[in-house]
C-alpha positions as CSV (number, residue, x, y, z in Angstrom):
1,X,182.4,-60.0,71.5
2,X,183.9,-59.9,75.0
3,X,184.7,-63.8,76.4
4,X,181.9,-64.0,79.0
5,X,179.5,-62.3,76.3
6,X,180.6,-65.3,73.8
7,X,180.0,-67.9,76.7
8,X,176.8,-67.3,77.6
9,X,175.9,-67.5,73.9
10,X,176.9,-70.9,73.4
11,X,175.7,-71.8,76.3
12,X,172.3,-70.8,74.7
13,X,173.0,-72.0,71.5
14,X,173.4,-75.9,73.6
15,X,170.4,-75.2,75.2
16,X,168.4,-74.5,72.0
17,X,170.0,-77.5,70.4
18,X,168.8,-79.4,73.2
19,X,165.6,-78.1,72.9
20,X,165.3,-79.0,70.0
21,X,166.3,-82.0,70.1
22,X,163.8,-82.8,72.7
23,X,161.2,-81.6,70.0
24,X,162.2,-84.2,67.6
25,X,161.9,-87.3,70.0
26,X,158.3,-86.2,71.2
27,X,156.9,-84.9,67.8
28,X,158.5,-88.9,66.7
29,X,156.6,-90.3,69.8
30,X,153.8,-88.9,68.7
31,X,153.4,-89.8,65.7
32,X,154.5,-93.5,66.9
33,X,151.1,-93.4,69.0
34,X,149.1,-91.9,66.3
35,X,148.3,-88.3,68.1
36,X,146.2,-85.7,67.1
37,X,147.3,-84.1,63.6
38,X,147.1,-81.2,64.5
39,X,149.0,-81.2,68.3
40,X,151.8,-82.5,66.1
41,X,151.7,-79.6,63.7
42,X,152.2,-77.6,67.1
43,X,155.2,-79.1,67.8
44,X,156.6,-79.2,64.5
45,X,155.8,-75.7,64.4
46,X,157.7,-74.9,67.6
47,X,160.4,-76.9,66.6
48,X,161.0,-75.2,63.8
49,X,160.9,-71.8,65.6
50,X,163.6,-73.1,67.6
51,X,165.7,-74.0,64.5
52,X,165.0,-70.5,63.4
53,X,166.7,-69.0,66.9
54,X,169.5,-71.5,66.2
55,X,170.8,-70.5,62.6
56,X,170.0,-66.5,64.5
57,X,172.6,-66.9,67.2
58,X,175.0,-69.2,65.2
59,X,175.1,-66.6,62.2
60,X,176.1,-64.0,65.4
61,X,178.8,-66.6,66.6
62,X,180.6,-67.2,62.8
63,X,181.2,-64.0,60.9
64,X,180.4,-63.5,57.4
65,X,183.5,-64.2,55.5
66,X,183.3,-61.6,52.3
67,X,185.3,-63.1,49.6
């Protein structure tokens, strides 16, 4: 993976992170104020779509060690 190539995917990789931890503090908010069930499901279920592009990118960042 050429140097720029690797940049820009950490540079994702932060902004997912970010993302996601911008999910957590609003799906806790919300529960905090006793919101709708269900528009916390939402964002639980975004949030762990998120995680899901997160361990996708990192498993292209570390390579598989075959021991």
């Amino acid at each position: 993976m050429a140097d720029q190539e690797q940049a820009d995917v950490r540079l994702a990789l932060a902004r997912l992170r970010q993302e996601h931890e911008d999910y957590d503090v609003a799906i806790n908010a919300m529960i905090s104020t006793g919101c709708d069930a269900l528009r916390i499901q939402r964002m639980k279920k975004k949030k762990l779509s998120i995680k899901d592009k997160i361990t996708s990118i990192e498993d292209q960042i570390i390579p598989d060690i075959i021991a």
